[in-house]
Backbone as CSV, one residue per row, in Angstrom:
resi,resn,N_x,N_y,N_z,CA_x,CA_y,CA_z,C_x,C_y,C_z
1,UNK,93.535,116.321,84.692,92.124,116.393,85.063,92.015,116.506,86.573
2,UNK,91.113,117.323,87.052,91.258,117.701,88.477,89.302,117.134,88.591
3,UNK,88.776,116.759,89.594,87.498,116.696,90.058,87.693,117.331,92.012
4,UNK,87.316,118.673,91.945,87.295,119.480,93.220,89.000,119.750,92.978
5,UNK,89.314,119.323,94.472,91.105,119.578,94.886,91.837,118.461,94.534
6,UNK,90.830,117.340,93.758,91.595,116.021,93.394,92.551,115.799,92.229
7,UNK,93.811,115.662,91.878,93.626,115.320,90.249,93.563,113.867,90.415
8,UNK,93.138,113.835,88.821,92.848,112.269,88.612,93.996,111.894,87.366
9,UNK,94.850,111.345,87.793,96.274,110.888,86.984,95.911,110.182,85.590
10,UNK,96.088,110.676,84.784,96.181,110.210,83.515,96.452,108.942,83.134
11,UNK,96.424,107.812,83.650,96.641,106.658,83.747,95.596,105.454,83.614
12,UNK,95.881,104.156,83.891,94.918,103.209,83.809,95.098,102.041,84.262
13,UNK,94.454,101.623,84.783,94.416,99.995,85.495,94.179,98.992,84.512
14,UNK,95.478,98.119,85.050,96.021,96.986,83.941,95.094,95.588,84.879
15,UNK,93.748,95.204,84.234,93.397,94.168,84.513,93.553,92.711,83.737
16,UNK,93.006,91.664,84.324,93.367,90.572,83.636,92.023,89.406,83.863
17,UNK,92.282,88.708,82.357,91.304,87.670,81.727,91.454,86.678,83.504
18,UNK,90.222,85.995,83.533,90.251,85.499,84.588,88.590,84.706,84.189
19,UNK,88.083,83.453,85.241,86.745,82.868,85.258,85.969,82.964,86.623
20,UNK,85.009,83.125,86.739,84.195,83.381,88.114,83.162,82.373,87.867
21,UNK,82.639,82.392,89.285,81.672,81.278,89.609,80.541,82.005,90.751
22,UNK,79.425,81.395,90.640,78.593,82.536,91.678,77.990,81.550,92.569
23,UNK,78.176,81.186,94.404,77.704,80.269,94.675,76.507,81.184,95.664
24,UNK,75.036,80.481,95.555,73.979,81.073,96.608,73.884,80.084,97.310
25,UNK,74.321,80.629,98.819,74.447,80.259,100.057,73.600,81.020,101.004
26,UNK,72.322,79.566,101.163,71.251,79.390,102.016,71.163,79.166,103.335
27,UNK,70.472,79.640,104.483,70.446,79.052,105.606,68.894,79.162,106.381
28,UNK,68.515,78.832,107.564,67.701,79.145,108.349,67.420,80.107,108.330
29,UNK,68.463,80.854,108.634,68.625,82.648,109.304,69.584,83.157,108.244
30,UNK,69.606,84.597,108.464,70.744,85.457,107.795,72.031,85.044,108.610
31,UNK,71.869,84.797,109.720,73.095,85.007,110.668,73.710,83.676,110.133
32,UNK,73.204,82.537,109.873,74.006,81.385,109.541,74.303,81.365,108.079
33,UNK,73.654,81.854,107.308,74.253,81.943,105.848,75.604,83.131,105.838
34,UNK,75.597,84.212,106.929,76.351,84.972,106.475,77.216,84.421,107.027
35,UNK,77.391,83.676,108.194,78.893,82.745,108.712,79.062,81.993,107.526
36,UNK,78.100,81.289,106.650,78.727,80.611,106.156,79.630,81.358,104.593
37,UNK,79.071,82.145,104.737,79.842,83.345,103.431,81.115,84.227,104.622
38,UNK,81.321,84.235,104.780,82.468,84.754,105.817,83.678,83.566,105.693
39,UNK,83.214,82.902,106.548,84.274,81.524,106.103,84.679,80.873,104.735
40,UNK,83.709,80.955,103.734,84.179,80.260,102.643,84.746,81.204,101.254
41,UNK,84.342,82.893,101.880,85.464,83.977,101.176,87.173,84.301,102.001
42,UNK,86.911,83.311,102.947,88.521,83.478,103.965,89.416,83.267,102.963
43,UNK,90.715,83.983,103.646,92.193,83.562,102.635,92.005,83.502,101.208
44,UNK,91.232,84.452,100.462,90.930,84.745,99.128,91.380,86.199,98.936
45,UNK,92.061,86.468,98.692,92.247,88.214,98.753,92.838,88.416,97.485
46,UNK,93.925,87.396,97.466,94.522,87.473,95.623,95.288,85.938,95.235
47,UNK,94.827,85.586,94.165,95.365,84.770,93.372,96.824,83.962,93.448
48,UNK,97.389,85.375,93.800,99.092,85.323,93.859,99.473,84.178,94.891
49,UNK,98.641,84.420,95.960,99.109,83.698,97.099,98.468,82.835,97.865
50,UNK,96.894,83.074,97.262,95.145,82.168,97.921,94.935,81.342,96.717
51,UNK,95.208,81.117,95.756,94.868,80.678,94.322,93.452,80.997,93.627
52,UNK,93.146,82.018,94.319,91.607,82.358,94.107,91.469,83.965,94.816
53,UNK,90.542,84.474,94.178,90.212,85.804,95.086,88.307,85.539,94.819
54,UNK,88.055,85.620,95.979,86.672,85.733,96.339,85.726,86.874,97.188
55,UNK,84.471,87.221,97.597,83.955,87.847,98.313,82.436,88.031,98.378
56,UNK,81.689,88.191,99.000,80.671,88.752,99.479,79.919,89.588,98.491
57,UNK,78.942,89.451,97.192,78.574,90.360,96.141,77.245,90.950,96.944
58,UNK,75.997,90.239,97.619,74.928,91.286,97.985,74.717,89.617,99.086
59,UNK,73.902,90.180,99.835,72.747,89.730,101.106,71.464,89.593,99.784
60,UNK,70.700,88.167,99.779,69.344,87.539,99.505,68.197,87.608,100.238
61,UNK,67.445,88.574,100.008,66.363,87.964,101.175,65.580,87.132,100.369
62,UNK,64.609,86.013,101.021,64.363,84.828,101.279,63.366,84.502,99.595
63,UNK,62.937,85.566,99.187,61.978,85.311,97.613,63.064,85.906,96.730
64,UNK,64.615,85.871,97.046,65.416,85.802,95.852,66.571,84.989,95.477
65,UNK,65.719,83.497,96.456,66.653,82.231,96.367,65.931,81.162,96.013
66,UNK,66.421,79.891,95.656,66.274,78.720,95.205,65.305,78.637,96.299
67,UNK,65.435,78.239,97.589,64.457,77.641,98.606,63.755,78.234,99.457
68,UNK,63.832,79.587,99.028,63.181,80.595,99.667,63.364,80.837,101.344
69,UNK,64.809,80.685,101.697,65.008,81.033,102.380,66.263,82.161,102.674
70,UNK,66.430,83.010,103.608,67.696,83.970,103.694,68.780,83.460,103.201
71,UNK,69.906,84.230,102.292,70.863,84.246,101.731,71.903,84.898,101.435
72,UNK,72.904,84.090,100.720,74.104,85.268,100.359,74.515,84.772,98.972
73,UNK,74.763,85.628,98.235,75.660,85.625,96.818,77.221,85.858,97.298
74,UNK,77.870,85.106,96.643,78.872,84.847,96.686,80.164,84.766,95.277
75,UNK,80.911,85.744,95.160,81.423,85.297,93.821,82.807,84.594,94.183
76,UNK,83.009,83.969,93.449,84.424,83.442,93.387,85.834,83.431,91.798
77,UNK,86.640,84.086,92.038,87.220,83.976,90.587,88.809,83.451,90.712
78,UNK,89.358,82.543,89.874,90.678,82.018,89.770,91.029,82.274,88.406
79,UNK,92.012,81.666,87.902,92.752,81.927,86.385,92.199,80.963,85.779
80,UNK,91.633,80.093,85.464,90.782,78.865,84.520,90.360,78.196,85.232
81,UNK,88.946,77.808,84.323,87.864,76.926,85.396,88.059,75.984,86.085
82,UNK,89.365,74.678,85.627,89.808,74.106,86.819,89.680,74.643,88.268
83,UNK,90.980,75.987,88.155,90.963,76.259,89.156,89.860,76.870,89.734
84,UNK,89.017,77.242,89.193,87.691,77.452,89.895,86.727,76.670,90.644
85,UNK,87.034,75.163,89.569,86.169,73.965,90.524,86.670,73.421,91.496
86,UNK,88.197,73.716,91.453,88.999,73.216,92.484,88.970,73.427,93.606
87,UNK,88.713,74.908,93.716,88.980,75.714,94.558,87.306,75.950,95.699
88,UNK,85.712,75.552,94.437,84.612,75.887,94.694,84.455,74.011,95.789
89,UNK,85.091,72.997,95.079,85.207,71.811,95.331,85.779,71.929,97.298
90,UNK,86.808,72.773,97.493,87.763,72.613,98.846,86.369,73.651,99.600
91,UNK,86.192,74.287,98.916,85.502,75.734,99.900,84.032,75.518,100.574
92,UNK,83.244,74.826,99.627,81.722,74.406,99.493,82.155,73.630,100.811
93,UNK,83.090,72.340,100.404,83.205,71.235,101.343,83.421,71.799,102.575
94,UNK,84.425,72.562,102.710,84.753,72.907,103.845,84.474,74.021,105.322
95,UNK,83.785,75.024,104.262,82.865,76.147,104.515,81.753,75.950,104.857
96,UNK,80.876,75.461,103.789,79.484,75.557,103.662,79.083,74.190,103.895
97,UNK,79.451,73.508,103.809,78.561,71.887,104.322,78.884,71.845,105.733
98,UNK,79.833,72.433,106.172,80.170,72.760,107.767,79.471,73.059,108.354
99,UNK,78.587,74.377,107.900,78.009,75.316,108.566,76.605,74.922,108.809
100,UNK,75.948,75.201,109.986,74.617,74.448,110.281,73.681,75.057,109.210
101,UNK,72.608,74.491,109.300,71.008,74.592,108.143,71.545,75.536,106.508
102,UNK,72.812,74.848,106.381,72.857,75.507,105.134,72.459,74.907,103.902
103,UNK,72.351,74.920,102.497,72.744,74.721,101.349,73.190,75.667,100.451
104,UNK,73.892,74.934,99.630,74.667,75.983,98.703,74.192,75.483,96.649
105,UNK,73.905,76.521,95.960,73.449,76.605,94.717,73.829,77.527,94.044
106,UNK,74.069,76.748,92.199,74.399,77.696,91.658,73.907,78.702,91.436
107,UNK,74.629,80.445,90.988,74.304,81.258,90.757,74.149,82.238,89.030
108,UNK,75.182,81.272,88.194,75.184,81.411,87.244,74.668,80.364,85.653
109,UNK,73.898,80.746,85.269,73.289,79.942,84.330,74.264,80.274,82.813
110,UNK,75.049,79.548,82.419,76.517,79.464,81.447,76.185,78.094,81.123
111,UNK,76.861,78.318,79.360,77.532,77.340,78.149,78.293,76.041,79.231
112,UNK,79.289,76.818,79.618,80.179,75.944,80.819,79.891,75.806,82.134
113,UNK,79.719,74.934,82.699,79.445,73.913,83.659,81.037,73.282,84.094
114,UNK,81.041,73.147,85.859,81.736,72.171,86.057,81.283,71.479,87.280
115,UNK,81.867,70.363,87.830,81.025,69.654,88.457,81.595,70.042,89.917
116,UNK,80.892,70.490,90.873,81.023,70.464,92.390,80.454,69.577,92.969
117,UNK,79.321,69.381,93.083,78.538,69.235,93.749,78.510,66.953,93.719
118,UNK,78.520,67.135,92.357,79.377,65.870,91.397,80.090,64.898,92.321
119,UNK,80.961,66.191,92.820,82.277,65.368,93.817,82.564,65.302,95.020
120,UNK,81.401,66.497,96.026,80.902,66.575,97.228,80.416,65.271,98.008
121,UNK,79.529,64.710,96.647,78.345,63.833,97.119,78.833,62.439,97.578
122,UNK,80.160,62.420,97.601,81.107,61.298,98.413,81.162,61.307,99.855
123,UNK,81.265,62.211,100.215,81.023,62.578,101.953,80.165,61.650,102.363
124,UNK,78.863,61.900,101.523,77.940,60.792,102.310,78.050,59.200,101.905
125,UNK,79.580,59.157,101.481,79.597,57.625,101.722,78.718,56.518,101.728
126,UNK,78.289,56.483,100.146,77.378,55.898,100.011,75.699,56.379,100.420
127,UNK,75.252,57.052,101.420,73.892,57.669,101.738,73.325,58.510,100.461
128,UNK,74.417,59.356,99.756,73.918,60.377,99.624,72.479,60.044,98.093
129,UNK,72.128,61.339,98.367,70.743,61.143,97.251,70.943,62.415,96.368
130,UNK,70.580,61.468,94.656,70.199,62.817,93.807,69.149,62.874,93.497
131,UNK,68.506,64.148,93.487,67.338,64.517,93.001,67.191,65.458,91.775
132,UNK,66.578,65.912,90.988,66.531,66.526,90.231,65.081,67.623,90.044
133,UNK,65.450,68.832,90.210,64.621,69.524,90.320,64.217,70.595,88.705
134,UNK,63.470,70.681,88.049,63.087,71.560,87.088,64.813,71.447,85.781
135,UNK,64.721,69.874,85.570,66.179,69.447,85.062,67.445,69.878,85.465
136,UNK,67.713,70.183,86.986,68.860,70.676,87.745,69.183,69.497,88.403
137,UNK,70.265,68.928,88.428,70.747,67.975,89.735,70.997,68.436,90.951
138,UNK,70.171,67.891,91.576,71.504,67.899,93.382,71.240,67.250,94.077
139,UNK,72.265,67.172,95.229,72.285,65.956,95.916,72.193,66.447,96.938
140,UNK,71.859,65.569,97.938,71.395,64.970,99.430,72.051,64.641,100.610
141,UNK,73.333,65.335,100.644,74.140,64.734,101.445,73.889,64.793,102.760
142,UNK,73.759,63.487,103.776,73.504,63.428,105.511,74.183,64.248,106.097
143,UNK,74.312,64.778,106.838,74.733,65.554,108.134,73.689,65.626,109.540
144,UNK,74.489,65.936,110.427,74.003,65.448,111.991,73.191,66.333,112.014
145,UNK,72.616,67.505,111.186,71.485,68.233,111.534,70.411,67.956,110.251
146,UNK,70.860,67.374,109.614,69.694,66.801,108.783,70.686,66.231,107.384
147,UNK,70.123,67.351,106.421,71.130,67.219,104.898,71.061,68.150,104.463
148,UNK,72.446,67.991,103.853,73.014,69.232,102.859,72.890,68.983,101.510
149,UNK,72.037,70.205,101.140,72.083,70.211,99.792,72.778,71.389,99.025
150,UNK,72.985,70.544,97.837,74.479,70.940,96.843,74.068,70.971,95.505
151,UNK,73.952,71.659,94.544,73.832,71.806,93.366,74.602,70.888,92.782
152,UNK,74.620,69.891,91.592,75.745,69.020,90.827,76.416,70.257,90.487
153,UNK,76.220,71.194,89.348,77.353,71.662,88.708,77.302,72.749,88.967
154,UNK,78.257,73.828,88.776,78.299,75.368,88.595,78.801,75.531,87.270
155,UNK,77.822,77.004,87.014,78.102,77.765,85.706,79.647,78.260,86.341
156,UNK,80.370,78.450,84.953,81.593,78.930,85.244,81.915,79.934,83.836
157,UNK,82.254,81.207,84.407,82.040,82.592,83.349,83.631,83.475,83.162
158,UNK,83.647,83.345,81.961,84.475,84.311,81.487,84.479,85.824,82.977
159,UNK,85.825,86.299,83.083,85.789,87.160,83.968,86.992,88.291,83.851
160,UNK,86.858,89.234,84.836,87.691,90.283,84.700,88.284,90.157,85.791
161,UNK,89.298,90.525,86.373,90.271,90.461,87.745,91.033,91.507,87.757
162,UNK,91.571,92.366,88.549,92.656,93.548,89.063,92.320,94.566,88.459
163,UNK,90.915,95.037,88.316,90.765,96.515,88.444,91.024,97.093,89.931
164,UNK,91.178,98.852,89.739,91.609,99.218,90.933,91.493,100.668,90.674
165,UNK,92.081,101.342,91.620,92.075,102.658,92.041,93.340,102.648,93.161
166,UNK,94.136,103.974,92.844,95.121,103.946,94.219,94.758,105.831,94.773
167,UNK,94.415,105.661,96.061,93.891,106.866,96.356,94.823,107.332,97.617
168,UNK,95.595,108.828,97.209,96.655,109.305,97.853,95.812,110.689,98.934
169,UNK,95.922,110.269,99.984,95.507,111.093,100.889,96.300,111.837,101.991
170,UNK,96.701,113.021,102.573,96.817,113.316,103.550,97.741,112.618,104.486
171,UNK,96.623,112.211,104.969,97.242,111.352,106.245,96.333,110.075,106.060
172,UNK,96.393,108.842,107.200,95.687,107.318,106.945,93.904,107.266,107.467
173,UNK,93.837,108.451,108.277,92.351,108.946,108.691,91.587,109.268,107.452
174,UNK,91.695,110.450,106.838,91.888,111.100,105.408,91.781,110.151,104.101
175,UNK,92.755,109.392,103.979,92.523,108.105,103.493,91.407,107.217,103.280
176,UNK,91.284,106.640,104.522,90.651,105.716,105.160,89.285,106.068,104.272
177,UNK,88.949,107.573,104.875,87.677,108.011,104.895,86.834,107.650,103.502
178,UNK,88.055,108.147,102.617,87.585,108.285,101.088,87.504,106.860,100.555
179,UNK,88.416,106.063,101.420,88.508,104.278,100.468,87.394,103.592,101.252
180,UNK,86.732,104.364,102.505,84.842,103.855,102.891,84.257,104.223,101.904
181,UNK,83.826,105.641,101.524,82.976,106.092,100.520,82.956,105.251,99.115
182,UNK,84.602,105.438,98.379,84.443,104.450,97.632,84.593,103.381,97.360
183,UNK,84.388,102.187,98.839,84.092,100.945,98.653,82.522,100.776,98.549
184,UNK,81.520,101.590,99.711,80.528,101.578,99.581,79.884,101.937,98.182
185,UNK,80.444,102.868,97.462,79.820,103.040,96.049,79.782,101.624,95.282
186,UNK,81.548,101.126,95.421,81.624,99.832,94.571,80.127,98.969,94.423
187,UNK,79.874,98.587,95.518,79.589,97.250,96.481,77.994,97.766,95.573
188,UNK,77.412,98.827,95.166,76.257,98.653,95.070,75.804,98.116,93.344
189,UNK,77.077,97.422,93.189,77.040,97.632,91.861,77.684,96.064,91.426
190,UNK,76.430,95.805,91.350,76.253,94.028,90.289,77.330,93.071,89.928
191,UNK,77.611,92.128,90.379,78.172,91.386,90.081,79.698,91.814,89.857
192,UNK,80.102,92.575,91.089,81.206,92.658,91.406,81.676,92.592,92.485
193,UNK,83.094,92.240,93.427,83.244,91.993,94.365,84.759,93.318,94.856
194,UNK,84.800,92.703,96.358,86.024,93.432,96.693,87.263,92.832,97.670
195,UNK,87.881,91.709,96.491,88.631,90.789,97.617,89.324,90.683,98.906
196,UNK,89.824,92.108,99.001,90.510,92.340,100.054,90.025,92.899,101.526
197,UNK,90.767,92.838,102.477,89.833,92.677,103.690,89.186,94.643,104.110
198,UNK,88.102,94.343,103.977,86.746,95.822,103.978,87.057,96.196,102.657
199,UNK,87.700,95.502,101.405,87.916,96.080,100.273,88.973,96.734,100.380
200,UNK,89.688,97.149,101.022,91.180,98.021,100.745,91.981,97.296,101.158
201,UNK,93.231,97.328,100.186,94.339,97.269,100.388,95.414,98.141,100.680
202,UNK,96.484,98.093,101.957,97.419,98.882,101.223,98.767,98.336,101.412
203,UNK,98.813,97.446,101.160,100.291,96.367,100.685,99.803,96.004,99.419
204,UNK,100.136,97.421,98.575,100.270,97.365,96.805,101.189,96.920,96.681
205,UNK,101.318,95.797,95.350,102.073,95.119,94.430,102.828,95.372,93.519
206,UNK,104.179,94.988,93.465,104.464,94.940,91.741,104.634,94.073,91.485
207,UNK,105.034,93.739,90.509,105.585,92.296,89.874,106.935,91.992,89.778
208,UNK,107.271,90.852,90.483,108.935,90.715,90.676,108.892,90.901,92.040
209,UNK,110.762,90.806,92.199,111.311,91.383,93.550,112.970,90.732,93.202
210,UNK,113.712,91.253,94.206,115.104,91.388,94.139,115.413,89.949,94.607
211,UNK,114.387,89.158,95.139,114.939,88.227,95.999,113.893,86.971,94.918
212,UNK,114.555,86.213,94.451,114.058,85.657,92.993,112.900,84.361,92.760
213,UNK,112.830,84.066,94.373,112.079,82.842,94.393,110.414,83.602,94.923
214,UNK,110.259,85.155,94.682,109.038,86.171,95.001,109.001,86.857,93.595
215,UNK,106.761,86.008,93.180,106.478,86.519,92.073,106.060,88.178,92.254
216,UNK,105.858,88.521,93.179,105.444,90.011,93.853,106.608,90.412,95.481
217,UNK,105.952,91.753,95.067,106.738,92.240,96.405,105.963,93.875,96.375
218,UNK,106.648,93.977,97.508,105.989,96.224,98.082,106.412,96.837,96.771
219,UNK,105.002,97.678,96.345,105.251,98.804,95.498,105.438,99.998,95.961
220,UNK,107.024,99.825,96.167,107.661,101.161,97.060,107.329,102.334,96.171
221,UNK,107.099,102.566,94.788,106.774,103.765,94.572,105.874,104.444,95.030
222,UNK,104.623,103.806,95.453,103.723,104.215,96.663,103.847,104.354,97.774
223,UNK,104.674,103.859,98.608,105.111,103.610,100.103,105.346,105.125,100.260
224,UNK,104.899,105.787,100.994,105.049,107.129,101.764,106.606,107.380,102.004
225,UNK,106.699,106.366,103.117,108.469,106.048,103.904,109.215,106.430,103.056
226,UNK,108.983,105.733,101.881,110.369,105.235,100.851,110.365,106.374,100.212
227,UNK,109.705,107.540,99.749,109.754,108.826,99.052,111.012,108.837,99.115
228,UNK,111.963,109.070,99.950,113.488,109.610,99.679,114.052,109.010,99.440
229,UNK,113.900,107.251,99.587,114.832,106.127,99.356,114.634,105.507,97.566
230,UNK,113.542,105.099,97.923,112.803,104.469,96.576,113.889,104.936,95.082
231,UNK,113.992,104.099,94.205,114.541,104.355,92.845,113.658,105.476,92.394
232,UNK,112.330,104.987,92.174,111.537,105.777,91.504,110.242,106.103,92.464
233,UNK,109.577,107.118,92.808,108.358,107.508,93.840,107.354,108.434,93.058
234,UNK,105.827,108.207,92.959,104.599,108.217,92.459,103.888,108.505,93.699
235,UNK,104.585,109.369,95.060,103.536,109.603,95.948,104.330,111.460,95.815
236,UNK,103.232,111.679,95.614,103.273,113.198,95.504,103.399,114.397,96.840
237,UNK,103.544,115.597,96.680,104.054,116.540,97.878,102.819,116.030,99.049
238,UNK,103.052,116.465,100.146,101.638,116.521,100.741,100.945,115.172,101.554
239,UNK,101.565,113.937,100.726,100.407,112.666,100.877,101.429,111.802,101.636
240,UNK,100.922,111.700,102.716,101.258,110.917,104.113,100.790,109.242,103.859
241,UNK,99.706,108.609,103.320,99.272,107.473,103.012,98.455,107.220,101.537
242,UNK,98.513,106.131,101.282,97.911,105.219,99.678,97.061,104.303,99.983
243,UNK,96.170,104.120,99.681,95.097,102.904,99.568,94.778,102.634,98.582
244,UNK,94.753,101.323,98.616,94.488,100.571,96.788,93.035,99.838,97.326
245,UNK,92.191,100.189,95.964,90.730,99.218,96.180,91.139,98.368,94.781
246,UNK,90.777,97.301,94.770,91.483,96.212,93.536,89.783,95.385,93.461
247,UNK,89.064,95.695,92.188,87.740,94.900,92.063,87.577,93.927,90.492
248,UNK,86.839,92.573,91.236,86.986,91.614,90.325,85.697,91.644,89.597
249,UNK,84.942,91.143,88.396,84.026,91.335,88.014,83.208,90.389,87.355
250,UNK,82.064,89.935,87.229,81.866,88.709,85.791,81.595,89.324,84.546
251,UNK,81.899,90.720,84.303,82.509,91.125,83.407,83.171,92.723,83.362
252,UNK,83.677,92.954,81.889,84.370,94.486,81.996,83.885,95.468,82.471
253,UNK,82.476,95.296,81.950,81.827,96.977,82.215,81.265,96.878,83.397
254,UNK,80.961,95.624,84.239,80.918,95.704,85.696,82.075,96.116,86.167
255,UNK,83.291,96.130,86.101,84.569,96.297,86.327,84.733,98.023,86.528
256,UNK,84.588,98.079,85.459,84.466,99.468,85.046,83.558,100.651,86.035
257,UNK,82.544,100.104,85.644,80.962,100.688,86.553,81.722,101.156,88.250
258,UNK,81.966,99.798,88.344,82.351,100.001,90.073,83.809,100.845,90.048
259,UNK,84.448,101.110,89.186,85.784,101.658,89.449,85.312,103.307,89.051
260,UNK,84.309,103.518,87.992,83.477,105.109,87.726,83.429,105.603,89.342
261,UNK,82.334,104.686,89.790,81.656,105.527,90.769,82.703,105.457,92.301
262,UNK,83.985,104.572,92.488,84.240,104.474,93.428,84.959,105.458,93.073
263,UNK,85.820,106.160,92.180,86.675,107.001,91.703,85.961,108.069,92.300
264,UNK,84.644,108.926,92.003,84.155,109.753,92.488,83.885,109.811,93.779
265,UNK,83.429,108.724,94.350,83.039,108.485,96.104,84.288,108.939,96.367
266,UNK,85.453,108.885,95.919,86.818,108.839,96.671,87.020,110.226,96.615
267,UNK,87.067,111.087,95.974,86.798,112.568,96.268,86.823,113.590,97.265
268,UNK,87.341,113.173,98.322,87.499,114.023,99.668,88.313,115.468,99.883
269,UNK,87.714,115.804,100.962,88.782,116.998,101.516,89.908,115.869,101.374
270,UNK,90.769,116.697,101.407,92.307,115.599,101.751,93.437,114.879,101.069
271,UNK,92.241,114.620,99.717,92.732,113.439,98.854,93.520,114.354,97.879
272,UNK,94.431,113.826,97.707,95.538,114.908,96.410,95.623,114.037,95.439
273,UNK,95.415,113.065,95.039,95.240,112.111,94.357,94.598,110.649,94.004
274,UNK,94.262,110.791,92.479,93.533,109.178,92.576,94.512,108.888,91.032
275,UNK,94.965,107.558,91.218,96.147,106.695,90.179,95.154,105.363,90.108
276,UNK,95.725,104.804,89.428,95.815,103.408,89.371,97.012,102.257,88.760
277,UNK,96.807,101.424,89.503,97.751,100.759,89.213,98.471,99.958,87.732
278,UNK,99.290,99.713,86.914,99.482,98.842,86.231,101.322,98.727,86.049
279,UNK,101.298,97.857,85.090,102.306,97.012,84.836,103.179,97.143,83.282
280,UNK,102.769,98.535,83.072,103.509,98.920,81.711,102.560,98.572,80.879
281,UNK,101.068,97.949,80.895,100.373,97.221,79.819,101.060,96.306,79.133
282,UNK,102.118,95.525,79.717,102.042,94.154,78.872,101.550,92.400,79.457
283,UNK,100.915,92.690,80.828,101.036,91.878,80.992,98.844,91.373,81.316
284,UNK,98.227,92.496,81.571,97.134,92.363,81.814,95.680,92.439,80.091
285,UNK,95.131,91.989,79.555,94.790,92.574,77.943,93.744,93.463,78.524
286,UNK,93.669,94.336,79.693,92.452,95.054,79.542,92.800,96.132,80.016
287,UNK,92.756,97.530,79.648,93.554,98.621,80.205,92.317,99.683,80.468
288,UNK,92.324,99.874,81.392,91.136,100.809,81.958,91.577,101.993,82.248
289,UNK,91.527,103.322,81.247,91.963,104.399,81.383,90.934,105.279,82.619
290,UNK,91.294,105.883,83.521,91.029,106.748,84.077,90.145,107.963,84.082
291,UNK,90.653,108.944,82.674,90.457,109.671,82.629,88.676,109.435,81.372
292,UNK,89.333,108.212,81.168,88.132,107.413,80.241,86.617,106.765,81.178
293,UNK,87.045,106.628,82.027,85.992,106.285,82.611,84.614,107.426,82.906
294,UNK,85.697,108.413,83.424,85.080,109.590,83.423,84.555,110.568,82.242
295,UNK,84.781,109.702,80.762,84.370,110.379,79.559,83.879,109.921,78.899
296,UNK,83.306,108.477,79.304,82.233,107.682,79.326,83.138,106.522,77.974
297,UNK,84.633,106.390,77.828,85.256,105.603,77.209,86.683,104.747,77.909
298,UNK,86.448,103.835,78.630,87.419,103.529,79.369,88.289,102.640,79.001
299,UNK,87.841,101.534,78.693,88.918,100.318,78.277,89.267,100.543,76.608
């Protein structure tokens, strides 16, 4: 399948079962809610090595939040809800109760619940206050600019993790260009995120490595360099650089949606190819064909 001078590789992205959490993070201003969403998506990029991958889903303005003031959505996803509260438990605390005139609230209304906010409310050492608003808990915690407020629990949702696209361009300009276009397509599209830093990656993964105490390592079949060295190479005549966009979702067909349209955004002069990544299909249960997306049947 070719779209313009592109082909689009017959293939499919091997994603995986995963839980997300959606935190809305309030402030005074935009400028202080978005520090505080900056800092508390840090060192989230992948699972493998952050125990969590998180990011930035849309900007709130002020009549599409709890307190009606400027905001940010925020998703967060790990491998089971533990690790989700665990992880929402270190980040909230450390991120967002940090950050001046903030509060932070849930974003997802779910069966499952776990408690954050529950276990926050220790900080204030004894001060803190619960209130309950329209049968929601939260608490009151002191801080030197007034108090922080914290939702008790977060919804916690079934999720999708390691969709992707690997887009073979030219040269890293060329590249670049097409993995802007289709990050910006991603991003407009609901309840999905793009963990990695501006959304691209290009220190692609495999699974394993020669050196035994590494669950991952470089997927030299992509590596440009390695074309002559590599066992096996998947970068074709022509293509000087690879960029991987890898998107998480709170569910498939959000997954999907954003991998349709970023596939097309990616479309450039330049581009000789769009792949995606997987793992033989045994290790991810959701296989997102390519050529399916584009035929309106993907997983």
């Amino acid at each position: 399948m070719r779209i313009k001078n592109t082909e689009i590789v017959d293939t499919f992205a091997e994603a995986f079962e995963m839980w997300g959490a959606r935190m809305i993070i309030t402030a005074d201003t935009p400028e202080w809610a978005d520090a505080a969403a900056q800092s508390v998506t840090g060192f989230a990029t992948s699972v493998i090595g952050c125990k969590c991958e998180a990011g930035i889903e849309c900007v709130l303005p002020p009549d599409e939040t709890p307190d009606g003031r400027p905001g940010v959505s925020v998703l967060l996803f790990a491998f089971d809800p533990n690790g989700v509260a665990n992880r929402l438990v270190e980040r909230i605390g450390q991120c967002v109760m940090t950050c001046p005139t903030t509060a932070c609230f849930n974003g997802l209304e779910t069966k499952k619940n776990i408690v954050v906010g529950g276990k926050l409310r220790y900080f204030g050492d004894g001060y803190q206050i619960s209130k309950r608003l329209e049968g929601t808990r939260y608490w009151r915690i002191p801080v030197m600019d007034g108090e922080f407020v914290v939702a008790d629990s977060f919804g916690v949702h079934p999720a999708v993790g390691g969709g992707n696209i690997l887009i073979s361009g030219t040269n890293s300009a060329t590249c670049l260009r097409a993995a802007k276009a289709a990050t910006a397509a991603m991003r407009e599209v609901p309840s999905v995120i793009l963990p990695f830093p501006g959304g691209v990656v290009r220190s692609g993964s495999k699974v394993g490595s020669k050196y035994k105490e590494l669950p991952a390592s470089s997927n030299e079949a992509y590596c440009p360099t390695m074309r002559g060295f590599a066992k096996q190479t998947n970068v074709v005549k022509g293509v000087g650089c690879v960029l991987e966009i890898v998107i998480d979702g709170l569910s498939l067909e959000a997954v999907e949606e954003a991998m349709r349209r970023g596939l097309r955004a990616a479309v450039k002069p330049g581009i000789k190819q769009i792949a995606a990544g997987n793992y033989g299909g045994d290790l991810g249960k959701y296989h997102i064909g390519l050529h399916g997306l584009l035929n309106g049947k993907a997983a």
